[in-house]
C-alpha angles and dihedrals in degrees: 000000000000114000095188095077078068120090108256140171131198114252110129138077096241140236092012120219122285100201129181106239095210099169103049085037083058089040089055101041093212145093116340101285107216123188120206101207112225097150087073092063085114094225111134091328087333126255130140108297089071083077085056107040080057096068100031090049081051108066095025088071082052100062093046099247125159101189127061109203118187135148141209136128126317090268089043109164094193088048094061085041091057095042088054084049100052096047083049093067103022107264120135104239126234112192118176103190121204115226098229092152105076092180103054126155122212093265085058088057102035117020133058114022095356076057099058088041089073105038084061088056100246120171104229139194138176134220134178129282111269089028107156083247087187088057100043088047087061093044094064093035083061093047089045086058102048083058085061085261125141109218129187115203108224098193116223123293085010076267100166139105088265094051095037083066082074092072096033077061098051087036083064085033090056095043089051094051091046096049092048097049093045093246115144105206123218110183129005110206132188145152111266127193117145097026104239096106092040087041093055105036101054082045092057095040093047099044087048097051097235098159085216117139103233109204121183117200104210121229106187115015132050118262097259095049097039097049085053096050088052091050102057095043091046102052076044087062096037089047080050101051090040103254104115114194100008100131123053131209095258092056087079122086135167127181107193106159085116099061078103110182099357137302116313089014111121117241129202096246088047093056087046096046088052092048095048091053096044089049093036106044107007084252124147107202123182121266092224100047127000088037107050082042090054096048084056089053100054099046095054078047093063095035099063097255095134103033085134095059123097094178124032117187116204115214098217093196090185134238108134087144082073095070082072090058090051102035088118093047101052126085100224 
């Protein structure tokens, strides 16, 4: 299908690296480990949410709006993203954060994205653990509007099917680097949370036939409730980009026996997995996604999971501001 017909506007640093991890690979003893590297997209320090930004700017241009509103937790990588964004073409930026982390120190609060937040300019504002943040976002959206503002809801995480388009695109964007450096990919892994990445991805590998088993390591909800949460987004996204039924129920996996605590709470493999890779290949990956989702990769690694695999390919969706945020609550 053809992505183009789609409102889009140019934000990200594209096609981001594939690059060969030899020494982790060496350190694992198992199949070829890859990293696609998203958190080189350049937007306000790069990550995933760039693809989707792409799309949801996009059409909210389109629709003549002046204000971006979105939501997610104080270290909220899709919130500095979207204040970037914003500055980039010219919105004022609204971000509510949810305060997830009950223990927070004051680097959690003040320092690494929540930082940049407010270097970009964005207005915040915090509400309690549990708050209904679709609801708040359209209360202030109402209240924006009674001032003579346009505001565009971006929902948390740019999880919709026109931010999913973002990871259809780098589904397309994978399978093309592969094919040109001769690599045959075997499983694509990734963290997954609020379903966009996961969502995309399985509906451009599917619609393009890859044959690649796509796998998602949660990093907030239980299995059951986070692969349906992928699947109706994703036969929202394939209904969207006109390929109906593309993508089956069994295409969705989530592995999410490494949440740990809760969202956003550190966890001992995820500390390990950031300092391997650190130590290993000079990467910084996040505490809250890529890291958690790393420290489930490895671990099936080194269980045997993916014995049958000759090629792995790591989603880095980006974050590493965040160990700022966290720097109090990591065991380095």
């Amino acid at each position: 299908m053809l992505l183009a017909r789609f409102p889009r506007v140019s934000l990200a640093h594209l096609p981001t690296p594939l690059e060969h991890l030899p020494r982790l690979t060496a350190h694992l003893g198992g199949p070829n480990i890859y990293v696609k590297r998203d958190d080189c997209t350049g937007l306000g320090t790069g990550g995933n949410k760039t693809r989707k930004l792409e799309f949801l700017v996009a059409d909210a241009l389109e629709q003549k709006a002046d204000v971006i509103i979105t939501q997610g937790a104080v270290q909220s990588n899709h919130a500095r993203q979207t204040a970037a964004a914003a500055c980039k073409v010219g919105m004022t930026c609204e971000l509510i954060f949810e305060k997830r982390v009950t223990d927070a120190d004051e680097a959690y609060k003040t320092s690494g994205n929540v930082l940049l937040d407010r270097v970009y300019g964005a207005n915040i504002s915090e509400v309690e653990k549990g708050t209904d943040m679709n609801a708040a976002m359209e209360a202030l959206a109402d209240e924006l509007r009674a001032d003579g503002k346009t505001p565009y809801i971006v929902p948390g995480g740019g999880s919709n099917p026109i931010g999913a388009l973002g990871y259809v695109d780098c589904a397309f964007e994978c399978v093309a680097q592969a094919n040109r450096e001769g690599i045959p990919i075997d499983y694509i892994v990734h963290a997954t949370g609020s379903a966009g990445t996961q969502a995309g991805l399985a509906v451009g590998l599917k619609a393009m036939n890859a044959n690649i088993a796509l796998l998602g390591i949660g990093v907030n909800a239980p299995k059951d409730e986070q692969e349906e949460k992928v699947w109706v987004l994703a036969q929202e996204v394939a209904e969207f980009i006109g390929a109906t039924g593309c993508v089956t129920r069994e295409d969705i996996v989530a592995n999410c026996d490494y949440v740990g605590p809760g969202y956003g709470v550190p966890t001992e493999g995820m500390n390990e997995a950031v300092k391997l890779l650190a130590r290993t290949e000079g990467l910084l990956f996040d505490p809250v996604y890529s890291g958690k989702g790393l420290a489930g990769m490895i671990d099936l690694v080194q269980k045997g999971e993916f014995a049958d695999a000759r090629n792995i390919v790591f989603i880095h969706t980006g974050g590493s501001a965040g160990l700022f945020g966290y720097s109090g609550l990591l065991d380095l």
